[in-house]
N, C-alpha and C positions, 0 to 999 in steps of 0.2 A: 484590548487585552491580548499578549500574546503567549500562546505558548512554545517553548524553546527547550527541544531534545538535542542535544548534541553533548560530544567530551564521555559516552559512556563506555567505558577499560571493557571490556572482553561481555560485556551484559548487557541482556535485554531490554530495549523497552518498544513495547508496543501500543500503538495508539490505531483508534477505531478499530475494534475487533467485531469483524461477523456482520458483513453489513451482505446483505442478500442472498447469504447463504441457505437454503429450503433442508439441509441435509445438516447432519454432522460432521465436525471435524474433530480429527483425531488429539487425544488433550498431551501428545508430546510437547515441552516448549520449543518455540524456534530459535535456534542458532541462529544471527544476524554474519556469522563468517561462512556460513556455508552457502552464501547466496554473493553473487557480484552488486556490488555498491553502486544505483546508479545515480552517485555524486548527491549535492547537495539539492535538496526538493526545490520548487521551484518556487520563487519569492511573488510574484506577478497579483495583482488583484484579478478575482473574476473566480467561475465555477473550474472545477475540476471534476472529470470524469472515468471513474474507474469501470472499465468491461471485463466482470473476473469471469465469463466463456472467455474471452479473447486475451486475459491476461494484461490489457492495454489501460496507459493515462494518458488522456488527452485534457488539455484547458490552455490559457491563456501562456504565450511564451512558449509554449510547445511546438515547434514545425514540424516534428513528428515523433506518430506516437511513442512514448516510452513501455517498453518491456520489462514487463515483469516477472515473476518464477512461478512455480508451481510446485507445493512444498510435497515432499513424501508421505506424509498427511493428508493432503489436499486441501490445503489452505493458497489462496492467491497472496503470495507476498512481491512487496514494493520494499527493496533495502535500499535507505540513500544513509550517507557519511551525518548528513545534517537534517534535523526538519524546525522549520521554523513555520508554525502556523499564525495567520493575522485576522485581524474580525474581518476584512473583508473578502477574505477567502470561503469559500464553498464547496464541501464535498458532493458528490453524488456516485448512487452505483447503478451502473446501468448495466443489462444481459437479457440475452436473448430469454426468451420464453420457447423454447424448443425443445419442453417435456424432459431434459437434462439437468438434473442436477445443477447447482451455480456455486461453485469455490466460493467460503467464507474470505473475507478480505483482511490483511493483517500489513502494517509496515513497519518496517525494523530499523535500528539504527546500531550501528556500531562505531564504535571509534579507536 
């Protein structure tokens, strides 16, 4: 089964919201143009790993990590142009445990 966000006109869509976040995040929605696009996610089987302290994804087909934002909110957002998710993909969120607060995790798509 896949699922396939891509082609959306000037709107949101956001998929996995709030994965290790211990705190609140502020309920403004996110604009997916006020963030840079970084291109199409990445197709590759295997785990993916989001560090929203470090802002970073790292998994398979990656050579280095991708950078992600940090919203005015405080939300950890990942914009790419495209997301195409497959069954043999894996999310995970990983973050320090160093008594800091940890950015809820959001990814946006625009088109």
């Amino acid at each position: 089964m896949r699922c396939v966000l891509s082609g959306v006109s000037r709107s949101v869509a956001v998929l996995a919201v709030l994965v290790g976040g211990a705190g609140r995040a502020g309920a403004a929605p996110l604009n997916p143009l006020d963030f840079a696009s970084l291109g199409a996610f990445p197709t590759a089987a295997g785990t993916f790993s989001f560090d929203t302290s470090n802002l970073t994804l790292t998994g398979p087909g990656i050579t280095t990590p991708i950078q992600g934002s940090l919203s005015t909110t405080g939300v950890a957002v990942f914009d790419f142009n495209a997301i195409t998710v497959a069954s043999d993909q894996v999310f995970v969120s990983q973050y320090s445990f160093s008594g800091v607060t940890t950015p809820p995790l959001a990814f946006t798509v625009a088109g």
